[in-house]
MARVEX-641426 format. One record per atom (N, C-alpha, C): residue number from 1; residue in one letter; atom name; x, y, z. Coordinates in nm, 2 decimals. Each point is the difference from the previous one (the first is absolute). Last residue first. Layout:
# MARVEX-641426
<k->NUM r->A a->CA xx->X yy->Y zz->Z> .
...
This chain:
# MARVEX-641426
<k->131 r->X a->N xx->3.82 yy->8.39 zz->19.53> .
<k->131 r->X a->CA xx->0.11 yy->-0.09 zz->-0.06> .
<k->131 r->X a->C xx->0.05 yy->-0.08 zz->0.06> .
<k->130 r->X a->N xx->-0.48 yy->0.23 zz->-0.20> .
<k->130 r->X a->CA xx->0.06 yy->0.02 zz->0.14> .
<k->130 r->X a->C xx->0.13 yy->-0.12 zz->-0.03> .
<k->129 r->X a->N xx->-0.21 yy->0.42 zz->-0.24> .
<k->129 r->X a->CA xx->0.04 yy->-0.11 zz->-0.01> .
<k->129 r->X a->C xx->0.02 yy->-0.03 zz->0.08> .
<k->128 r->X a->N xx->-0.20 yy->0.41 zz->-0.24> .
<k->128 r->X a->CA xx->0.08 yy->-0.04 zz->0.10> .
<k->128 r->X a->C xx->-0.03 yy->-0.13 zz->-0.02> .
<k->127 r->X a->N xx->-0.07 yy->0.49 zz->-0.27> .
<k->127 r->X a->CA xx->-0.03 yy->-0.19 zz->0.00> .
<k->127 r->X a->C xx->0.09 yy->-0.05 zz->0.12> .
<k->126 r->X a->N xx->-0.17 yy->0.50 zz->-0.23> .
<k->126 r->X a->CA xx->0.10 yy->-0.04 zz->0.11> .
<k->126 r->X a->C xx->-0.03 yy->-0.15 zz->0.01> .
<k->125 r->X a->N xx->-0.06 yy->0.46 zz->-0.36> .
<k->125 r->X a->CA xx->-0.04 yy->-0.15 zz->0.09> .
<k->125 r->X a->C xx->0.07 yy->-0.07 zz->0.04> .
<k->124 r->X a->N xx->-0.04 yy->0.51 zz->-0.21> .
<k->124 r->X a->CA xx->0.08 yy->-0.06 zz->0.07> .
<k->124 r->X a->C xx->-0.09 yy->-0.11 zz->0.03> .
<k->123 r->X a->N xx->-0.13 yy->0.41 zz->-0.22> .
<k->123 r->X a->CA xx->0.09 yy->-0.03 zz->-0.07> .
<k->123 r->X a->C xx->0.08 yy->-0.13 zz->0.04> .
<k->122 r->X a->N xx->-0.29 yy->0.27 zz->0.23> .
<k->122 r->X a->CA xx->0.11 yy->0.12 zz->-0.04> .
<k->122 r->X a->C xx->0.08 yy->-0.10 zz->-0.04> .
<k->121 r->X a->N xx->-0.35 yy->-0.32 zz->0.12> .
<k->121 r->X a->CA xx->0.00 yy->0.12 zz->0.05> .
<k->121 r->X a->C xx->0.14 yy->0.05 zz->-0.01> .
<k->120 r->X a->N xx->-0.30 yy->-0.43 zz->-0.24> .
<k->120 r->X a->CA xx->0.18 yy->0.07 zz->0.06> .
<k->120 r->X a->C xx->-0.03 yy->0.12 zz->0.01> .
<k->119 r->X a->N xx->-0.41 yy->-0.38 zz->-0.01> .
<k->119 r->X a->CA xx->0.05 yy->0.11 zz->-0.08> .
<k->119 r->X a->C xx->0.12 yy->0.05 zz->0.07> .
<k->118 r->X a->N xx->-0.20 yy->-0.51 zz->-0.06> .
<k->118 r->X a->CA xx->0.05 yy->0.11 zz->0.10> .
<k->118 r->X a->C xx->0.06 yy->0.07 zz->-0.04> .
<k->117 r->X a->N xx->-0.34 yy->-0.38 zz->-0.25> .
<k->117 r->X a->CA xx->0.13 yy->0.11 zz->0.01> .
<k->117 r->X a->C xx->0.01 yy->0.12 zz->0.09> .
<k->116 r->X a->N xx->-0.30 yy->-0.52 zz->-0.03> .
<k->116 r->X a->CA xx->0.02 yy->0.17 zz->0.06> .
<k->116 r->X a->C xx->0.10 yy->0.08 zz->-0.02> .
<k->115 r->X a->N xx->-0.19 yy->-0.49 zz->-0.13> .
<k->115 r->X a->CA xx->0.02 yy->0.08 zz->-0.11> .
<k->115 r->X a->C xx->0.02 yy->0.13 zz->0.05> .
<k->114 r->X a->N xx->-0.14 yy->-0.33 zz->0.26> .
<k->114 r->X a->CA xx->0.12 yy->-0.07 zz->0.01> .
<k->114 r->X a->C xx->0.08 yy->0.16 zz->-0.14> .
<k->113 r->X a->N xx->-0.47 yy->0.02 zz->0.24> .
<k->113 r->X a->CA xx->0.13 yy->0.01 zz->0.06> .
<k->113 r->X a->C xx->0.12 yy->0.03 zz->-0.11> .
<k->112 r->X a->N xx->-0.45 yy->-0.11 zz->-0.12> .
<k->112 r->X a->CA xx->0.11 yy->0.11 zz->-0.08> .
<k->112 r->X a->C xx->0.14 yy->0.02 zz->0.09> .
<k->111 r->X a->N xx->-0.40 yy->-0.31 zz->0.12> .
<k->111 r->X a->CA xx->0.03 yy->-0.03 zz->-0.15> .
<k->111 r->X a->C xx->0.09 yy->0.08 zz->-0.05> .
<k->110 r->X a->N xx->-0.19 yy->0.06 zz->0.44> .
<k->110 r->X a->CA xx->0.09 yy->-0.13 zz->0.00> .
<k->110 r->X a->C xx->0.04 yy->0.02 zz->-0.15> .
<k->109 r->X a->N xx->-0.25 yy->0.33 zz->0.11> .
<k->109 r->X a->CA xx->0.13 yy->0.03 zz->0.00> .
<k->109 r->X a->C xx->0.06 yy->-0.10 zz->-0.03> .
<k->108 r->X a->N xx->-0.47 yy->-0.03 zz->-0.10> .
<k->108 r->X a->CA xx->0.11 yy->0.04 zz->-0.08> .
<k->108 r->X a->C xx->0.11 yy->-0.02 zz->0.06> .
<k->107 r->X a->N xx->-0.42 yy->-0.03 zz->0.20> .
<k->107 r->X a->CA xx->0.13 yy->-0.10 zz->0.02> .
<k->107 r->X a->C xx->0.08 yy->0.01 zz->-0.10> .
<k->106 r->X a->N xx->-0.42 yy->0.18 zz->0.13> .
<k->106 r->X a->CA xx->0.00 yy->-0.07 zz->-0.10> .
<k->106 r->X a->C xx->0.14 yy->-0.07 zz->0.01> .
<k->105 r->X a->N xx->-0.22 yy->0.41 zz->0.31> .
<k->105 r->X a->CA xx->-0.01 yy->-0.15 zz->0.02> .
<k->105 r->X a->C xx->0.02 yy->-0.13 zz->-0.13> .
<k->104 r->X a->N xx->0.03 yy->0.44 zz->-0.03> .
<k->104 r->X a->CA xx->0.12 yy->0.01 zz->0.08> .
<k->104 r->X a->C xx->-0.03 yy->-0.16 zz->0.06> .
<k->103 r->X a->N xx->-0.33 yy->0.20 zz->-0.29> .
<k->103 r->X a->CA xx->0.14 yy->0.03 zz->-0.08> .
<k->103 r->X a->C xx->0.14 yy->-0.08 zz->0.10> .
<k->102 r->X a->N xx->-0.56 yy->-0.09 zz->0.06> .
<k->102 r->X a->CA xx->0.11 yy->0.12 zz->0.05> .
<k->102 r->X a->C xx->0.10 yy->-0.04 zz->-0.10> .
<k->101 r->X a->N xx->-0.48 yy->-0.02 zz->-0.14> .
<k->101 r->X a->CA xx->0.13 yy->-0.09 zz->0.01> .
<k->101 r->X a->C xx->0.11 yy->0.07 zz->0.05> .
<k->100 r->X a->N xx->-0.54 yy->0.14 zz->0.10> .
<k->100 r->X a->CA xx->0.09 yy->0.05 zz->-0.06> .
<k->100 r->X a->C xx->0.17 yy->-0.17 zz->-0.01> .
<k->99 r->X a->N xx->-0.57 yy->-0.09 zz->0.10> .
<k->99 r->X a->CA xx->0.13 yy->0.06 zz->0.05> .
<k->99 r->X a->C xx->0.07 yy->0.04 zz->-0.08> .
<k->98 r->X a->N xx->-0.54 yy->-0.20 zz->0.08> .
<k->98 r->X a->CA xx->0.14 yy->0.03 zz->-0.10> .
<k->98 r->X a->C xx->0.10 yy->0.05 zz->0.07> .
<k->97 r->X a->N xx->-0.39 yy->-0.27 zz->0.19> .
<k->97 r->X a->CA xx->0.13 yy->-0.03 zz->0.05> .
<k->97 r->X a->C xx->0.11 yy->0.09 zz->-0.16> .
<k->96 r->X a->N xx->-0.57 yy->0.14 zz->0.18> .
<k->96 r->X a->CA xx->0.10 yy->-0.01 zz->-0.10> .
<k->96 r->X a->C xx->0.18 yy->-0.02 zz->0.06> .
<k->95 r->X a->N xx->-0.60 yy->-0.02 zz->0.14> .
<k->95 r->X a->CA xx->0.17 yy->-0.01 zz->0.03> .
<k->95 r->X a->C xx->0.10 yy->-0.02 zz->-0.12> .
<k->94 r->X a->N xx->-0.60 yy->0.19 zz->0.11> .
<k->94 r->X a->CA xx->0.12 yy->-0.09 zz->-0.06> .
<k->94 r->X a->C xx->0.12 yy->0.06 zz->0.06> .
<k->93 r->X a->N xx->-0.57 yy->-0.05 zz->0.02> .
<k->93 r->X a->CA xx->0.15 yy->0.09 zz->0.09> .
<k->93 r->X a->C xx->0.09 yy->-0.08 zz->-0.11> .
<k->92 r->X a->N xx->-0.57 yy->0.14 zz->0.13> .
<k->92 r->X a->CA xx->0.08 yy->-0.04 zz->-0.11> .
<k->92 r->X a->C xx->0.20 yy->0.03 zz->0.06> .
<k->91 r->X a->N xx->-0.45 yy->0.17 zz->0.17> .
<k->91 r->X a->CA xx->0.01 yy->-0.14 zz->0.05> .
<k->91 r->X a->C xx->0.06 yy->-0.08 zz->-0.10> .
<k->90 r->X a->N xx->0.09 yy->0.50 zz->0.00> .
<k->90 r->X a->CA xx->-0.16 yy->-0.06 zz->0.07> .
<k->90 r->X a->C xx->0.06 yy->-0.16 zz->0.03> .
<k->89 r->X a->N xx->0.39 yy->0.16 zz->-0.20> .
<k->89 r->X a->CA xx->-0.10 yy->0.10 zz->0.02> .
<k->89 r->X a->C xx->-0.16 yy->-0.10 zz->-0.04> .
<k->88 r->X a->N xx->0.56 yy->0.02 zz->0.06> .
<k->88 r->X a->CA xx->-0.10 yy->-0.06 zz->0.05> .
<k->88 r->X a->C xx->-0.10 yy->0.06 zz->-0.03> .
<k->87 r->X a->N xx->0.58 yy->-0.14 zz->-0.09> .
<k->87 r->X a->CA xx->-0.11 yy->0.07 zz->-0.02> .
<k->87 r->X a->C xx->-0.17 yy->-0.02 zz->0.07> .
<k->86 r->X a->N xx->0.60 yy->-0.08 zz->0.00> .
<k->86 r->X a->CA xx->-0.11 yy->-0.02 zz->0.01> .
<k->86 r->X a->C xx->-0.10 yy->0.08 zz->-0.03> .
<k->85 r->X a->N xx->0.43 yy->0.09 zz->-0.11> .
<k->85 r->X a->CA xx->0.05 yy->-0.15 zz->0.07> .
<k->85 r->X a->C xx->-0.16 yy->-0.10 zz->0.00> .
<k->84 r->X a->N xx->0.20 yy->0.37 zz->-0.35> .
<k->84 r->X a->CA xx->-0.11 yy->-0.05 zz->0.06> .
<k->84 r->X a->C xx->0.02 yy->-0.10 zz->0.10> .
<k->83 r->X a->N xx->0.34 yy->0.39 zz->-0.26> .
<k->83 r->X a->CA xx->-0.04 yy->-0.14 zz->0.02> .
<k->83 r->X a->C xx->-0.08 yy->-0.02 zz->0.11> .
<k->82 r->X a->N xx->0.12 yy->0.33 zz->-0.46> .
<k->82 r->X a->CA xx->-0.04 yy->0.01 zz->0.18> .
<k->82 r->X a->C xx->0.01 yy->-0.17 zz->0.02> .
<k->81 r->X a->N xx->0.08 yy->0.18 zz->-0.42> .
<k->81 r->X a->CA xx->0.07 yy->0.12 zz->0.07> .
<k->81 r->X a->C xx->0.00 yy->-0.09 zz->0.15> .
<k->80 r->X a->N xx->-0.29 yy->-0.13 zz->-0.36> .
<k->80 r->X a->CA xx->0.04 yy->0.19 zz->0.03> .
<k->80 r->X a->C xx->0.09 yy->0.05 zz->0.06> .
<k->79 r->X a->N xx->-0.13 yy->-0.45 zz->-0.14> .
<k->79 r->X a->CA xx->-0.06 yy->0.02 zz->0.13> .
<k->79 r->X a->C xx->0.01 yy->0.10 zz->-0.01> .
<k->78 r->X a->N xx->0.17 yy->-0.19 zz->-0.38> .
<k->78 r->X a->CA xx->-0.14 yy->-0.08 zz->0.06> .
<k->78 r->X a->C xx->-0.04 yy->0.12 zz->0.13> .
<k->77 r->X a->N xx->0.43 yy->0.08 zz->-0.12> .
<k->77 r->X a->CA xx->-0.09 yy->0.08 zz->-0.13> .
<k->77 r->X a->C xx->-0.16 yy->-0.07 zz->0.05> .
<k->76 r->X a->N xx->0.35 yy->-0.14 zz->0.26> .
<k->76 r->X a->CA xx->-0.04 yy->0.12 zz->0.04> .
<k->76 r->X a->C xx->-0.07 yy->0.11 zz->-0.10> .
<k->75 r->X a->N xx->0.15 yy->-0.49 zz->0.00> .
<k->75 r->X a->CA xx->-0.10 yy->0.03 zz->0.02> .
<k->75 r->X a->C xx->-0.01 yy->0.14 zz->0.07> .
<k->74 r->X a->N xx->0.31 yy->-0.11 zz->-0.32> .
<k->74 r->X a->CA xx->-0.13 yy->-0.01 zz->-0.04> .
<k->74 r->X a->C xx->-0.10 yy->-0.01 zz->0.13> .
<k->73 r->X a->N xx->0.43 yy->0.15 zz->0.08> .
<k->73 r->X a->CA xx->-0.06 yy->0.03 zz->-0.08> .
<k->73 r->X a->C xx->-0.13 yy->-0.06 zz->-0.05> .
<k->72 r->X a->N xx->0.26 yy->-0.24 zz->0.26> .
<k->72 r->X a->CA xx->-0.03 yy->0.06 zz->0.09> .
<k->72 r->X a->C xx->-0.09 yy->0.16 zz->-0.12> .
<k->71 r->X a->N xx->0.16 yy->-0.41 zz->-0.20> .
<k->71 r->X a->CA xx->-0.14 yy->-0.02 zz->0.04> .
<k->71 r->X a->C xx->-0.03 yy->0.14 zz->0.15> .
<k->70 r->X a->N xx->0.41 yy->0.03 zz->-0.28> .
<k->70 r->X a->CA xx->-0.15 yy->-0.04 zz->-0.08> .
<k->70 r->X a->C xx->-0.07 yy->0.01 zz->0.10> .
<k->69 r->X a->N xx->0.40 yy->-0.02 zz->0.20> .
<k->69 r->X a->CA xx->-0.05 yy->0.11 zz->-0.10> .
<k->69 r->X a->C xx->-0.10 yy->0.03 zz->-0.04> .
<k->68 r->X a->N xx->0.14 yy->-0.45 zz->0.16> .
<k->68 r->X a->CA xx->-0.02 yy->0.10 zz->0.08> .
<k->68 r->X a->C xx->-0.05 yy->0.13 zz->-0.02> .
<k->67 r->X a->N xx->0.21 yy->-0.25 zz->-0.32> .
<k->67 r->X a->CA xx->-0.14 yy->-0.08 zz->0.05> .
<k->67 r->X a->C xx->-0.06 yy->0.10 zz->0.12> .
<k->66 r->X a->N xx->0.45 yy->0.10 zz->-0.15> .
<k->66 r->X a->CA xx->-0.07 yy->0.07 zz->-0.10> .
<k->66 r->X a->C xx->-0.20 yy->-0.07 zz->0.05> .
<k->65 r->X a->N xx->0.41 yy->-0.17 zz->0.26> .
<k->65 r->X a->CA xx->-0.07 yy->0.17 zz->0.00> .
<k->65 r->X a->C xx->-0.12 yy->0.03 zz->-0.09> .
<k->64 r->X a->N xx->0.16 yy->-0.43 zz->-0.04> .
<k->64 r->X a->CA xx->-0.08 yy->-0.01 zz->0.10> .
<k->64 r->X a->C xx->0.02 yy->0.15 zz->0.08> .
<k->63 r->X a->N xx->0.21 yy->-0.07 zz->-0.41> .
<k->63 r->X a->CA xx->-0.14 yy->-0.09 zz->-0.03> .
<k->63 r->X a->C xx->-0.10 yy->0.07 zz->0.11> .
<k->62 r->X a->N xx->0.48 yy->0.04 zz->0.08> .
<k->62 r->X a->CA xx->-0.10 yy->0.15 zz->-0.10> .
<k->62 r->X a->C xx->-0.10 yy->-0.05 zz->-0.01> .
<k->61 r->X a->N xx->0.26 yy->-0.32 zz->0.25> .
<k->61 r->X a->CA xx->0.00 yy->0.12 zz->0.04> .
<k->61 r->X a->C xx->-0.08 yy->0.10 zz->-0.07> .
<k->60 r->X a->N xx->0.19 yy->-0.36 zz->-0.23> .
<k->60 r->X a->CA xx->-0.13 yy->-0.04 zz->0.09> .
<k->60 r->X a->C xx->-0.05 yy->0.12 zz->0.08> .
<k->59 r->X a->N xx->0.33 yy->0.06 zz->-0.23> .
<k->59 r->X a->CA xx->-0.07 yy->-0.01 zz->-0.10> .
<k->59 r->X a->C xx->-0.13 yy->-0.04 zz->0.04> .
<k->58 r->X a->N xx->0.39 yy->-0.01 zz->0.21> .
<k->58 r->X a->CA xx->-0.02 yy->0.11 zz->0.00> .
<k->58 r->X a->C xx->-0.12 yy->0.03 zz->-0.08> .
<k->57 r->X a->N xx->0.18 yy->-0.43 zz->0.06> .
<k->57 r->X a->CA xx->-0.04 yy->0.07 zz->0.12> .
<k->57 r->X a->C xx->-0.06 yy->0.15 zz->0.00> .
<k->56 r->X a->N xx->0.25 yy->-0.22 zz->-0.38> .
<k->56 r->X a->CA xx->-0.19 yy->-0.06 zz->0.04> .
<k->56 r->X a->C xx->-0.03 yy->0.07 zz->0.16> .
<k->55 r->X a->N xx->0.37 yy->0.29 zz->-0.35> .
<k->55 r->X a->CA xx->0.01 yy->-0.14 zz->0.13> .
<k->55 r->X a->C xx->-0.18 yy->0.00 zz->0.01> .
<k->54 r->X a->N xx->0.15 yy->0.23 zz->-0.43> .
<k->54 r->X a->CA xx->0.00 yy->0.02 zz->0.08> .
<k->54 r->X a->C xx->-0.05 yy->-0.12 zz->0.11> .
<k->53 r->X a->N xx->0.39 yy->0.06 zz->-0.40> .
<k->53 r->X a->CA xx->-0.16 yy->0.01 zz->0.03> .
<k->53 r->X a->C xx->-0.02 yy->-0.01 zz->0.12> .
<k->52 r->X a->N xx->0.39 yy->0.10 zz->-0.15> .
<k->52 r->X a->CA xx->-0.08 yy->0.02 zz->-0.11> .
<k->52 r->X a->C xx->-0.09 yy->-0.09 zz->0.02> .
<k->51 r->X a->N xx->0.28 yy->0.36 zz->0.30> .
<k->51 r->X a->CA xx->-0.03 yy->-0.11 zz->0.00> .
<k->51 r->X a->C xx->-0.10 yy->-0.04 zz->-0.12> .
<k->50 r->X a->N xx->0.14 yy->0.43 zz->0.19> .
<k->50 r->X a->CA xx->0.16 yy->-0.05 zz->-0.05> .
<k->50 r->X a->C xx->-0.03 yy->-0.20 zz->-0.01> .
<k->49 r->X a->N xx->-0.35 yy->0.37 zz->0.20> .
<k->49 r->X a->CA xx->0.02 yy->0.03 zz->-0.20> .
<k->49 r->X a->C xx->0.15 yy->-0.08 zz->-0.03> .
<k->48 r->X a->N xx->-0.29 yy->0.02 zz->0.39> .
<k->48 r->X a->CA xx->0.02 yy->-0.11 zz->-0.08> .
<k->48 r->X a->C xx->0.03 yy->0.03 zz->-0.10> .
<k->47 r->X a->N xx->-0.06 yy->0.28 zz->0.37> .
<k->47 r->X a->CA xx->-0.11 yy->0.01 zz->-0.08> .
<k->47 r->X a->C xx->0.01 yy->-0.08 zz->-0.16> .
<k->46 r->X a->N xx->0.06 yy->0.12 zz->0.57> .
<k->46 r->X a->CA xx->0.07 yy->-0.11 zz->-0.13> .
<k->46 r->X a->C xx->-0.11 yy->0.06 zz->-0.08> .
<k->45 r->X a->N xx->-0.01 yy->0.07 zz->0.42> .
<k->45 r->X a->CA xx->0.04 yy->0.11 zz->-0.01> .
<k->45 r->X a->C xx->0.10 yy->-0.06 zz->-0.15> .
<k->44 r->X a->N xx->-0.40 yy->-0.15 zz->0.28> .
<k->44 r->X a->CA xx->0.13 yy->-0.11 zz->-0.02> .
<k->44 r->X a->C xx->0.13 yy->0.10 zz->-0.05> .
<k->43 r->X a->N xx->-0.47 yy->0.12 zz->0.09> .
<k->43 r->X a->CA xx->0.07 yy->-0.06 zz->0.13> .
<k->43 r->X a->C xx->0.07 yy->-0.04 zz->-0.04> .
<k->42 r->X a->N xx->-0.14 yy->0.28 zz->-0.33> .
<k->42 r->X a->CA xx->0.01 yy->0.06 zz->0.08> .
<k->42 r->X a->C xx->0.09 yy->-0.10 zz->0.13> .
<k->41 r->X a->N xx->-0.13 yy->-0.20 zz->-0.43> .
<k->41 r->X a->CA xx->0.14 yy->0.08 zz->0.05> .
<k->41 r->X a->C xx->0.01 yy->0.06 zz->0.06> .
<k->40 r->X a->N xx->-0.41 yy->-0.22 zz->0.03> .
<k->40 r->X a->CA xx->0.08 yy->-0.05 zz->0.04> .
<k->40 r->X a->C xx->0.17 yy->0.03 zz->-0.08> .
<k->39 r->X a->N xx->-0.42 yy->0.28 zz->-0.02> .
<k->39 r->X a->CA xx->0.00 yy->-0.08 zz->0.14> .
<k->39 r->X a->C xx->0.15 yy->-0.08 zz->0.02> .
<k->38 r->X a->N xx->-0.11 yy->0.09 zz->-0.44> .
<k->38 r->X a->CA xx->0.06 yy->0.15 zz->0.10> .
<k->38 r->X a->C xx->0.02 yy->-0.03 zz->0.15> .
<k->37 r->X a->N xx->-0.26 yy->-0.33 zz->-0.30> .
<k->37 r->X a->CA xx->0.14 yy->0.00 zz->-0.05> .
<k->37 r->X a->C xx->0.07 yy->0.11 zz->0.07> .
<k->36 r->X a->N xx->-0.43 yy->-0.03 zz->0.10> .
<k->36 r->X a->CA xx->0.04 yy->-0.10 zz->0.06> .
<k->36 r->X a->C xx->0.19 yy->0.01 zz->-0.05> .
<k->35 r->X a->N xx->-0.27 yy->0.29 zz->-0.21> .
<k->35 r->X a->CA xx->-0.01 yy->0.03 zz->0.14> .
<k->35 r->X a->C xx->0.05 yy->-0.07 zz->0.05> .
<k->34 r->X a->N xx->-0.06 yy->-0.06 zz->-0.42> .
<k->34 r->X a->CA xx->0.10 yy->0.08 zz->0.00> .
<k->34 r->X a->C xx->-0.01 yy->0.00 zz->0.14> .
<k->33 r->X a->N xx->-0.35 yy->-0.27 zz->-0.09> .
<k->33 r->X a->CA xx->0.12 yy->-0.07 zz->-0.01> .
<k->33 r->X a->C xx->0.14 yy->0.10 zz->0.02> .
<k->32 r->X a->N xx->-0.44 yy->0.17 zz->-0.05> .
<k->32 r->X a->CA xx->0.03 yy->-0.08 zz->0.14> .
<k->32 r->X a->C xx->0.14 yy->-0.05 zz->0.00> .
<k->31 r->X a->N xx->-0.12 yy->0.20 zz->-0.35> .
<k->31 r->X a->CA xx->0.02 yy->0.09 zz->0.08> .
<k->31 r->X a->C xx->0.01 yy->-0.09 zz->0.15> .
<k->30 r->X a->N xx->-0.15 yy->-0.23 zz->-0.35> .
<k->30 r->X a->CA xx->0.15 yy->0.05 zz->-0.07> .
<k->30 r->X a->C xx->0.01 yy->0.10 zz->0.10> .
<k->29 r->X a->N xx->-0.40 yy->-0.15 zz->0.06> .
<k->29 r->X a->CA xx->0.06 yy->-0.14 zz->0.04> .
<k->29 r->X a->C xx->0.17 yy->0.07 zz->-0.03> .
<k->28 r->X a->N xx->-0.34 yy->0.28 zz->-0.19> .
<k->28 r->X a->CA xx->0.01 yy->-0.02 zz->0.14> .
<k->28 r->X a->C xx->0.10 yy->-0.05 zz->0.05> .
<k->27 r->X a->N xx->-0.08 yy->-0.09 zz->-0.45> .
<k->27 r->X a->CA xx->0.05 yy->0.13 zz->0.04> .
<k->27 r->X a->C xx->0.01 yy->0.04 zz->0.16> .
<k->26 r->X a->N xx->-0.22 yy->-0.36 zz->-0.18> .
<k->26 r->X a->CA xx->0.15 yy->-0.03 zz->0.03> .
<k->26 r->X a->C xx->0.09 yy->0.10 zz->-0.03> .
<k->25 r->X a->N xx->-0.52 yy->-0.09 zz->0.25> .
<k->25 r->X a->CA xx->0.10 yy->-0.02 zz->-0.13> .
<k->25 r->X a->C xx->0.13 yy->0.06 zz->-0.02> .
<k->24 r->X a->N xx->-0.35 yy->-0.24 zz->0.39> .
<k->24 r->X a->CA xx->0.11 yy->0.11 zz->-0.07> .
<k->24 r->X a->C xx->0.03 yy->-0.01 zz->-0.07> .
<k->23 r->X a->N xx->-0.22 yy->-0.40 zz->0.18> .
<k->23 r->X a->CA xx->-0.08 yy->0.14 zz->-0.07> .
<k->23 r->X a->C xx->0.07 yy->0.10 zz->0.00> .
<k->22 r->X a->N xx->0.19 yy->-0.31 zz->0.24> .
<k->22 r->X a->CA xx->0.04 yy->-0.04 zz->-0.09> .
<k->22 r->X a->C xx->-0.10 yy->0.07 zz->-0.13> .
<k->21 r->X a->N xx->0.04 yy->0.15 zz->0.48> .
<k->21 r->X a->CA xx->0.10 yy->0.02 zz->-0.07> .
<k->21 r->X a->C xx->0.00 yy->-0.07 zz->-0.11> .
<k->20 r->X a->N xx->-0.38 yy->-0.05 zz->0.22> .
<k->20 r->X a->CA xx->0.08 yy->0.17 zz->0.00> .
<k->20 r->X a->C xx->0.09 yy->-0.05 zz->-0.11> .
<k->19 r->X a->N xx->-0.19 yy->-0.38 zz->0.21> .
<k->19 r->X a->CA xx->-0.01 yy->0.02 zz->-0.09> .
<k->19 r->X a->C xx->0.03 yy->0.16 zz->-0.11> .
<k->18 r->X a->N xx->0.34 yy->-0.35 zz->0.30> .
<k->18 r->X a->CA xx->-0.12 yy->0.10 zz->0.03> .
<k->18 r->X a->C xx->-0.06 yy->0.07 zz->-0.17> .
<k->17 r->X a->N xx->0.36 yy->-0.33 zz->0.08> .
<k->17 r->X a->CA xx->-0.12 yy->-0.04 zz->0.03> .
<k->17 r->X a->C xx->-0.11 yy->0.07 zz->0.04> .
<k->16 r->X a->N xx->0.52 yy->0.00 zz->-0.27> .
<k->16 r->X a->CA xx->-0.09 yy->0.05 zz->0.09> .
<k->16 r->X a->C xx->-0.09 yy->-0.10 zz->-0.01> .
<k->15 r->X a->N xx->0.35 yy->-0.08 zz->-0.33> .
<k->15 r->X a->CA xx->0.03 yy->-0.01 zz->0.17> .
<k->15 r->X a->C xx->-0.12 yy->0.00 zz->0.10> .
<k->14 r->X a->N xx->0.01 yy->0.19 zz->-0.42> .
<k->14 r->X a->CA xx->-0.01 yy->-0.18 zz->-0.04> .
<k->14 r->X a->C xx->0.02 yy->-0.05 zz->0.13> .
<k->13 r->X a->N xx->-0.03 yy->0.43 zz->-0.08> .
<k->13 r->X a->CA xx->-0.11 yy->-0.02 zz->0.01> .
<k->13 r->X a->C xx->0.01 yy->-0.17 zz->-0.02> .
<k->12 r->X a->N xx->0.39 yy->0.22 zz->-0.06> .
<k->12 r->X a->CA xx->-0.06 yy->0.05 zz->0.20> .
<k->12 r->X a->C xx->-0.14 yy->-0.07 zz->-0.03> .
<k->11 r->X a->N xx->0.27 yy->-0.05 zz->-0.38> .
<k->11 r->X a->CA xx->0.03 yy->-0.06 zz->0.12> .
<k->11 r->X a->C xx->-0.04 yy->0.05 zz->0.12> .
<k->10 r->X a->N xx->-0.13 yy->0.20 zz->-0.39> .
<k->10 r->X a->CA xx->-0.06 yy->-0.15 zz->0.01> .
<k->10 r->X a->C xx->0.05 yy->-0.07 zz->0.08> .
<k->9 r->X a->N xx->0.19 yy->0.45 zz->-0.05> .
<k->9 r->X a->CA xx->-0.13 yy->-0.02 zz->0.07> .
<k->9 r->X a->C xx->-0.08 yy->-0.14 zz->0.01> .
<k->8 r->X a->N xx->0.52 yy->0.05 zz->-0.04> .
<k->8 r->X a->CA xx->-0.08 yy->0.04 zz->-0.08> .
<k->8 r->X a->C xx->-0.16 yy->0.00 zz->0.07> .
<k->7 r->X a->N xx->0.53 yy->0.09 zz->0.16> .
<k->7 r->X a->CA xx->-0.12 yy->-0.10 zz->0.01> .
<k->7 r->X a->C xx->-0.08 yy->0.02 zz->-0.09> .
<k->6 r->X a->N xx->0.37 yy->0.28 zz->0.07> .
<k->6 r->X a->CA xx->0.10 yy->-0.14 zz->-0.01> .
<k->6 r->X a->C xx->-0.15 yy->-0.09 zz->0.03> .
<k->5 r->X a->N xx->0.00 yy->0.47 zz->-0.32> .
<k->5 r->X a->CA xx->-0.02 yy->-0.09 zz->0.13> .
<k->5 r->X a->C xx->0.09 yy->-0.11 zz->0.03> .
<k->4 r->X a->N xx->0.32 yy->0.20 zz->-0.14> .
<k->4 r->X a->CA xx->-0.11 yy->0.03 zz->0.07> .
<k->4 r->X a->C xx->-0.13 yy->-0.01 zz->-0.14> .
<k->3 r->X a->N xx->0.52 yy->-0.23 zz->-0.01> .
<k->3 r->X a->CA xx->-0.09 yy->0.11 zz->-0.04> .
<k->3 r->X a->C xx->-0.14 yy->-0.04 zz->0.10> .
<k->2 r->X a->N xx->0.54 yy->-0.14 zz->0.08> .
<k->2 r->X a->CA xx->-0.11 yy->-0.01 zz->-0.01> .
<k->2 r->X a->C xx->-0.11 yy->0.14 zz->-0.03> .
<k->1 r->X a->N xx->0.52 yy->-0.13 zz->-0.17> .
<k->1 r->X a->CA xx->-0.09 yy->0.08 zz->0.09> .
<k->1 r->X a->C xx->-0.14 yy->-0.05 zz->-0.01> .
C-alpha cells in the first residue's frame, strides 16, 4: 500500500517557478499537498491503496494541484483576499497580469484518466464487449 503524502513539499517547490509557493513553508505546502491528494481520489474515485507505489502520472498530477494550491493561497494572503486588476490614482497607474491558477485549466484529467475506477451502482458492473 502506498502511504500518503505521496509528494513531499520539496518536490512541489523543486518543480515550481513561482515565487509564493516556494516561500511557503512546509506546513502549509503539507496542506496543499493533502488537498491536491483529495482532489485526485476524489476524480479518480481510487485511492491507490492496492498499489505499492504510487504511478508518476499521478504524482505529476498532485505536484501540479498542490502548485496551484499554494500559489493561489499565497497570493490571497499577499493581496487580502482581493485581486487588483488595475489601479490609479492622480497621475500614477498600475496593471497587475496576477491571476488566480484555474484548477480546471491544468490538465490533470489527461494524467488520472487512465487511473478512473467506475463506482458499481447496487453492487453491479456491467462491461461490455464488442464480439
Amino acid at each position: 500500500m502506498a502511504e500518503r503524502p505521496w509528494v513531499t513539499p520539496a518536490e512541489v517547490r523543486e518543480y515550481s517557478d513561482y515565487a509564493p509557493v516556494q516561500q511557503r513553508n512546509d506546513h502549509k505546502l503539507a496542506f496543499d499537498i493533502a488537498r491536491a491528494e483529495q482532489y485526485v481520489i476524489s476524480y479518480t474515485n481510487n485511492d491507490f491503496a492496492d498499489a505499492e507505489t504510487i504511478p508518476e502520472p499521478v504524482k505529476t498530477a498532485v505536484i501540479l494541484l498542490a502548485e496551484a494550491y499554494a500559489y493561489n493561497a499565497g497570493a490571497d494572503a499577499k493581496s487580502g483576499g482581493k485581486r487588483v486588476k488595475s489601479e490609479t490614482f492622480d497621475d500614477y497607474s498600475y496593471t497587475a497580469d496576477d491571476v488566480y491558477i484555474s484548477i480546471d485549466g491544468l490538465g490533470v484529467n489527461i494524467l488520472l484518466d487512465p487511473y478512473v475506477k467506475v463506482a458499481t451502482r447496487n453492487g453491479v458492473t456491467l462491461r461490455m464487449r464488442r464480439l
